[in-house]
C-alpha positions in Angstrom: 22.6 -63.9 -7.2 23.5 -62.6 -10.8 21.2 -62.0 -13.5 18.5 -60.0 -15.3 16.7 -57.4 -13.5 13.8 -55.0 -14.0 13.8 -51.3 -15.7 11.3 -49.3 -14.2 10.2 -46.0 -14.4 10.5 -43.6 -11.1 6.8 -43.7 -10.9 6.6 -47.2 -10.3 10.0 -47.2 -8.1 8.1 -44.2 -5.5 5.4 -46.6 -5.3 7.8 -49.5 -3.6 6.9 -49.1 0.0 8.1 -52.8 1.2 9.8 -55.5 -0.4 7.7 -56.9 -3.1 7.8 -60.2 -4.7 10.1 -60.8 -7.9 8.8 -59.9 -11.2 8.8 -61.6 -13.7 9.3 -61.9 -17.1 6.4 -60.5 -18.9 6.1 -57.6 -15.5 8.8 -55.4 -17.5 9.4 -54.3 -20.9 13.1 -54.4 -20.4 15.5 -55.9 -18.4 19.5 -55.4 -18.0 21.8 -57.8 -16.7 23.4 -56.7 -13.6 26.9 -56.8 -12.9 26.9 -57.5 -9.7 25.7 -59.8 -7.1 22.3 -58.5 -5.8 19.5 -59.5 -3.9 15.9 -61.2 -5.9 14.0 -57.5 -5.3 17.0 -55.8 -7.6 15.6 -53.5 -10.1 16.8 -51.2 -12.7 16.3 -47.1 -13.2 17.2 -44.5 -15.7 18.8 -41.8 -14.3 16.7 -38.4 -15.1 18.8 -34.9 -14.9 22.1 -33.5 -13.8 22.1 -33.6 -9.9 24.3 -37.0 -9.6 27.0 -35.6 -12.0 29.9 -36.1 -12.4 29.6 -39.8 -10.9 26.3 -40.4 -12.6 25.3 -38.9 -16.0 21.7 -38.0 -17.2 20.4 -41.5 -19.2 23.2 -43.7 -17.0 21.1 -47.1 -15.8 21.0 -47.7 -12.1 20.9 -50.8 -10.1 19.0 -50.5 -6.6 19.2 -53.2 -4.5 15.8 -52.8 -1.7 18.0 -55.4 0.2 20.8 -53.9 1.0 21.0 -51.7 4.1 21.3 -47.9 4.0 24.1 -46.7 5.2 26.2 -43.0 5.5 27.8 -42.3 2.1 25.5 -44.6 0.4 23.5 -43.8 -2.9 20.0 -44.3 -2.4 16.2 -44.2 -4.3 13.8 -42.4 -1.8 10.5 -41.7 -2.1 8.9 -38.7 0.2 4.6 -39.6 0.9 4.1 -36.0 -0.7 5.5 -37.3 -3.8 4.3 -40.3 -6.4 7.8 -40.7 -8.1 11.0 -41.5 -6.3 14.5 -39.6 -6.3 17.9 -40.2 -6.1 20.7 -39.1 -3.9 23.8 -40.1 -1.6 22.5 -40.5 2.1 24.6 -38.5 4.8 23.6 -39.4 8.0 25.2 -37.3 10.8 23.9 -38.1 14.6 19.9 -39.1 14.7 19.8 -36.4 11.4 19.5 -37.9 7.4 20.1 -35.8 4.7 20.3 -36.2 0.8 22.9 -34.7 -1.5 23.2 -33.8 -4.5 27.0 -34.8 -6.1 26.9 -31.8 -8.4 28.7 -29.3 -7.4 26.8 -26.6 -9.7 23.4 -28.1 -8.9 21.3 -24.7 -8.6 18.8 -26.3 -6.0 19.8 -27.3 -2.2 22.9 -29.4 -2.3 22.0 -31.0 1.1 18.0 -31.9 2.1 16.8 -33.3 5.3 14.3 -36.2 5.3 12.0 -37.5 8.3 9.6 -39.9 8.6 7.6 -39.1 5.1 11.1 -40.6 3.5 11.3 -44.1 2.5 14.3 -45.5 1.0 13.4 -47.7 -2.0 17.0 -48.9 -2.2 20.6 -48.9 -2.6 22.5 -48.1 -5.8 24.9 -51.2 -5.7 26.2 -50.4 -9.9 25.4 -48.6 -13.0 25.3 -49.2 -16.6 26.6 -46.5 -18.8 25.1 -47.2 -22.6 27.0 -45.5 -25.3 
């Protein structure tokens, strides 16, 4: 499936705990056009600060597909029970240990977080939209 998906905020993203039904038009203010071939629970993000850089920049759109499965190396939307919004890093998954990573190489906080069972992933990037 190609087509029109959802921008939402992060808020709304932390508070996907299971696949949900497809929105539609009318359940978003704005939707993007996805550029590739995603499942019907697709949706769209903003990305908010500087800890995906280089690979993702601050205001870049997101595409996260709940569908696809999460997998080592993968960028993915998680959202920890202790939090209402969602975040966004690549998964490393080494043994029966998962950790999140920050791409930026200057990013001031941890680089590299472990998540246990209070992490849900929301979804996988699967593309981006850069607006200039």
């Amino acid at each position: 499936m190609q087509g029109q998906v959802p921008l939402i905020s992060w808020v709304q993203a932390g508070a996907l705990t299971e696949v949900i039904d497809n929105y539609a038009p009318g359940d978003a203010d704005i939707w993007h056009a996805c550029p590739r071939r995603h499942g019907p629970h697709t949706f769209a993000l903003r990305v908010r600060g500087v800890s995906m850089e280089p690979k993702f920049q601050d205001g870049d759109i997101i595409f996260v597909d709940p569908d696809v499965a999460a997998e080592h190396g993968r960028n993915v939307v998680v959202r920890f029970e202790d939090s209402k919004e969602a975040t966004f890093k690549q998964l490393v998954v080494e043994g029966e240990h998962k950790y999140l990573r920050a791409l930026n190489p200057d990013w001031p906080g941890p680089r590299l977080i472990e998540i246990d069972a209070s992490a849900t992933i929301c979804g996988v990037v699967i593309g981006k939209f850069v607006e200039f």
